[in-house]
C-alpha positions as CSV (number, residue, x, y, z in Angstrom):
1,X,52.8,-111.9,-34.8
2,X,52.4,-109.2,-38.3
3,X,50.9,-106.2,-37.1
4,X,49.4,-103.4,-39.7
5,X,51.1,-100.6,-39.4
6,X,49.7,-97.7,-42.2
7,X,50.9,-94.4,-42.9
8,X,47.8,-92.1,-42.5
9,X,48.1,-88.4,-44.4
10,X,45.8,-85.8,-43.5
11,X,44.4,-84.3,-46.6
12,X,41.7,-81.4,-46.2
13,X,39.0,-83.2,-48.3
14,X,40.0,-87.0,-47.8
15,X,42.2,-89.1,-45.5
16,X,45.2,-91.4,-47.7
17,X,46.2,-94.9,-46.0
18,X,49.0,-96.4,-47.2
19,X,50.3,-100.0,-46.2
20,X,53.4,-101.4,-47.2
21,X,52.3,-104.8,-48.5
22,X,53.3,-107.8,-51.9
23,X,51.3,-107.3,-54.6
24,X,50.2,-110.9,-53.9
25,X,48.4,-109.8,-50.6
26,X,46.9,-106.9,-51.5
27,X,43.9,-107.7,-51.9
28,X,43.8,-109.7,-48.6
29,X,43.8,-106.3,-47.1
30,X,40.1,-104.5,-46.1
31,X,39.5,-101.3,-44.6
32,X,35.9,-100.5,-43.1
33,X,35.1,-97.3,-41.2
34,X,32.1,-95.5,-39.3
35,X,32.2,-91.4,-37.9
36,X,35.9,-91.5,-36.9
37,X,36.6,-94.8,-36.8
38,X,38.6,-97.2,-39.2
39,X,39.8,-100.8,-39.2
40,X,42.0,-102.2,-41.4
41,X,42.3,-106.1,-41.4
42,X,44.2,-108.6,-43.5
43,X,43.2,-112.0,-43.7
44,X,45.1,-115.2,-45.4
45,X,44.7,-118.8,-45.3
46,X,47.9,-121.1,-45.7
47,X,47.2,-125.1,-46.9
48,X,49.7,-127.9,-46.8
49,X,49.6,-131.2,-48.2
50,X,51.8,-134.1,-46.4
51,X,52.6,-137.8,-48.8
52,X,53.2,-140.1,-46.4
53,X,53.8,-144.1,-46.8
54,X,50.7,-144.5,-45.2
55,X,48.7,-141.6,-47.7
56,X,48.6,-138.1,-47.1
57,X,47.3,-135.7,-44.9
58,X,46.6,-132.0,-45.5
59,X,46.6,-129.0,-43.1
60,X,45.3,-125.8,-43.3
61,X,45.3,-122.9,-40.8
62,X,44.1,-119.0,-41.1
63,X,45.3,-115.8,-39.6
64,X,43.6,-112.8,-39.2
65,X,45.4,-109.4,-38.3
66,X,43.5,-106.3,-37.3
67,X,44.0,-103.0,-36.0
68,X,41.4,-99.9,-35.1
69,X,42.1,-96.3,-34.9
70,X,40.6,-93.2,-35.3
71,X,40.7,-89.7,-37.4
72,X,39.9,-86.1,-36.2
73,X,37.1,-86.3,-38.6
74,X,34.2,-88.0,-39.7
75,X,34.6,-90.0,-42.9
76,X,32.5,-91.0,-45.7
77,X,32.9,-95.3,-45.5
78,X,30.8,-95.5,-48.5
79,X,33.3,-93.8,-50.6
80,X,36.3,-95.6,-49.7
81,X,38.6,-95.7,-52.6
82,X,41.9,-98.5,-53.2
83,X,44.6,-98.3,-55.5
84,X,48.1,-100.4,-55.8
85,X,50.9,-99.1,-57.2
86,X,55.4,-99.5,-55.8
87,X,54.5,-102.0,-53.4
88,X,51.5,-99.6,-51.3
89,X,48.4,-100.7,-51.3
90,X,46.7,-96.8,-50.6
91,X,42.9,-96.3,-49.2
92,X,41.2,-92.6,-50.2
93,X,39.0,-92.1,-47.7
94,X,36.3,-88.8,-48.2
95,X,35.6,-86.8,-45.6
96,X,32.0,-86.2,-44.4
């Protein structure tokens, strides 16, 4: 099973969240938050298509992946800022 596994740096005005992820994926990845709380969750759908004698028959199946934890202090969710850049996808996330 993937697991999301981000570096968190404490900044004094903002926390940075960086995640190790393709550039393909990135924007599969979504971060919401409330007081001290964040969740980060990626999400991604995977379709096949089978030719058989008979016909064909498609499958299709989804994941989702998420993981909660918390920060000293309270953030500002509205404000939630993403960038991509060296294969990090990096969330700036304002302090209350």
């Amino acid at each position: 099973a993937q697991t999301i596994q981000p570096e968190i740096i404490n900044e004094p005005k903002f926390y940075l969240l960086k995640i190790k992820a393709p550039e393909h994926e990135a924007k599969s990845y979504q971060l919401t938050g409330h007081h001290r709380n964040l969740a980060i969750s990626f999400s991604r759908k995977f379709q096949e298509n089978l030719k058989t004698a008979s016909g064909s028959t498609r499958t299709g199946k989804a994941e989702t992946v998420q993981t909660e934890f918390s920060v000293p202090d309270i953030i500002d969710a509205r404000n939630i800022e993403r960038s991509y850049a060296k294969g990090h996808i990096t969330f700036k996330i304002p302090k209350a």
